[in-house]
C-alpha positions, 0 to 999 in steps of 0.5 A, spaced: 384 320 370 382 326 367 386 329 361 392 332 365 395 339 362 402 340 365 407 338 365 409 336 372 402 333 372 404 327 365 410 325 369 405 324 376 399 320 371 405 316 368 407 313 375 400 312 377 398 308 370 406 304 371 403 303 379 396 301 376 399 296 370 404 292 375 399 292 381 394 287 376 399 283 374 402 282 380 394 280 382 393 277 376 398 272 378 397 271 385 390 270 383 392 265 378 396 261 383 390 261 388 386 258 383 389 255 379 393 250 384 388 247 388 384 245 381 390 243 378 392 238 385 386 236 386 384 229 389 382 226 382 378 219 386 379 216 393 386 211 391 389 217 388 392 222 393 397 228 391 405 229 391 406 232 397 411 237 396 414 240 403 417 246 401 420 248 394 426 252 395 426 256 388 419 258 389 420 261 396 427 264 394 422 268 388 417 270 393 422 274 397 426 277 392 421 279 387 417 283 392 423 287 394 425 288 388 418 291 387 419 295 392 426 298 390 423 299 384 416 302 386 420 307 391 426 308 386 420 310 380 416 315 385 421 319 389 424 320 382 417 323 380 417 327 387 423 331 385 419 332 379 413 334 382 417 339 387 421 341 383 421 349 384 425 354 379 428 361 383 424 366 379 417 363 375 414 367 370 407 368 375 406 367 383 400 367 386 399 367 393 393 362 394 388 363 401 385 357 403 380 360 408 373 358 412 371 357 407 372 359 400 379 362 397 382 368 395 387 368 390 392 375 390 397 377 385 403 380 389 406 386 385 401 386 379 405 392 373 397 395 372 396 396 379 402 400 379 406 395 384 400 393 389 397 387 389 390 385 386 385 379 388 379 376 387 375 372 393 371 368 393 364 367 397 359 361 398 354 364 393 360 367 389 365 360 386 371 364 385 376 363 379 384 362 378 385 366 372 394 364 369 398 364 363 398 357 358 406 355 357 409 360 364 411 357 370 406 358 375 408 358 383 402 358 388 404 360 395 398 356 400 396 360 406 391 359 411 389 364 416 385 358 420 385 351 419 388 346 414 385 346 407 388 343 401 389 346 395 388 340 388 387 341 381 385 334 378 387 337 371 394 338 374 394 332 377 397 335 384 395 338 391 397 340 397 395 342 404 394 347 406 396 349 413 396 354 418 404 357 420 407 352 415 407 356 408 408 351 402 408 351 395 409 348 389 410 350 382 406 348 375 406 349 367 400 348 364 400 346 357 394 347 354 388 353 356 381 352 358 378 352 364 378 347 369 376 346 376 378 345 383 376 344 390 379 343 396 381 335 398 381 336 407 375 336 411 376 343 414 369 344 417 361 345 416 362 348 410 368 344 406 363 343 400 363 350 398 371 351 398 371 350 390 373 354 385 375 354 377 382 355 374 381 358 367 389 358 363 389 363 358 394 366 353 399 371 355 395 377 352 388 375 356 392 374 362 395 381 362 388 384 360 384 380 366 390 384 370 389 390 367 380 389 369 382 387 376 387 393 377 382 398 376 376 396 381 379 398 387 375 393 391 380 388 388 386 393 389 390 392 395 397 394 398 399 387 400 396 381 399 390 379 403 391 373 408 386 374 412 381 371 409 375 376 406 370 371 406 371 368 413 370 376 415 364 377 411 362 370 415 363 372 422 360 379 420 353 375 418 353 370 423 354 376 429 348 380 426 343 374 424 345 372 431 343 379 434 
């Protein structure tokens, strides 16, 4: 696993290792077991034939009730994580509305001060990776849309994705705990150029966030009045492919 940076994501790597360490002891055993008795009730000679045992109550009583409490305990253990995970605060410090198009992202900043309440972006392109710039230590909402078909939005420093899909608005909240620059992709085949919707996430101060607001918010080519949702590299794309084929 990499090195996770939020908090939500500590609390996902935590049921991961727990589900991990109580899968190898379960193997362990099982293993033990299926080795270890045929060697240990072995035929030793001709004349020796050994105990036959037609059932043992105890031990069929242990493997019925065992697994079901590891089953209420794995449930119990991941549900608990999932609220976590999911968990959605009513007004996050930062929303970022995130566009999974064919086939890169556009990453829009809704009702941005510096650009006098419009909104500013940054879209990527197959030549042009584009990067998702938020505040270390805030709560940061990402609203996923797709104008097209499903995509799915992961960080693996966050330890959290979701998919992203056409007519069905999800969310999820973070907050990262350490800055630096981390990379993203997306995790759903989403057609013949998936491999080139990837992207970096770089968390930084809250100084170095509102300065990079105020850099975007004075190019007009990144300065819209609503977010963009219409995927500008799916347009860009079609608007190549017409004119090659022409």
């Amino acid at each position: 696993m990499p090195e996770i940076v939020t908090v939500q994501g500590e609390h996902i790597l935590q049921l991961w290792q727990g589900a991990w360490i109580a899968a190898l002891v379960t193997g362990v055993i099982t293993w033990a077991l299926i080795i270890g008795v045929p060697i240990w009730f072995r035929r030793r000679s001709d004349d020796e034939v050994p105990v036959q045992t037609r059932y043992n109550l105890p031990i069929e009583i242990f493997y019925t009730i065992f697994p079901v409490i590891m089953v209420i305990a794995f449930f119990s253990h991941t549900v608990r994580v999932q609220n976590v995970a999911l968990e959605m605060v009513d007004d996050p410090d930062v929303v970022v509305e995130v566009v999974g198009q064919k086939w890169s992202w556009t990453f829009n900043y809704p009702d941005t001060e510096a650009a006098g309440g419009k909104n500013v972006f940054v879209s990527g392109t197959g030549e042009d990776i584009p990067q998702l710039v938020i505040p270390v230590d805030k709560t940061i909402e990402f609203d996923l849309y797709s104008p097209d078909v499903i995509h799915n939005f992961g960080i693996p420093a966050f330890a959290m994705r979701m998919d992203v899909v056409p007519g069905n608005d999800n969310a999820y909240q973070v907050t990262p705990t350490e800055t630096g620059v981390f990379d993203g992709k997306c995790y759903e085949l989403c057609g013949a150029y998936h491999s080139r919707m990837l992207f970096t996430v770089k968390v930084v101060t809250e100084a170095e966030y509102e300065a990079y607001l105020e850099k975007l918010a004075a190019d007009p080519d990144h300065v819209s009045d609503e977010p963009v949702k219409g995927g500008v590299y799916s347009e860009n794309l079609i608007n190549h492919d017409e004119e090659g084929h022409e």
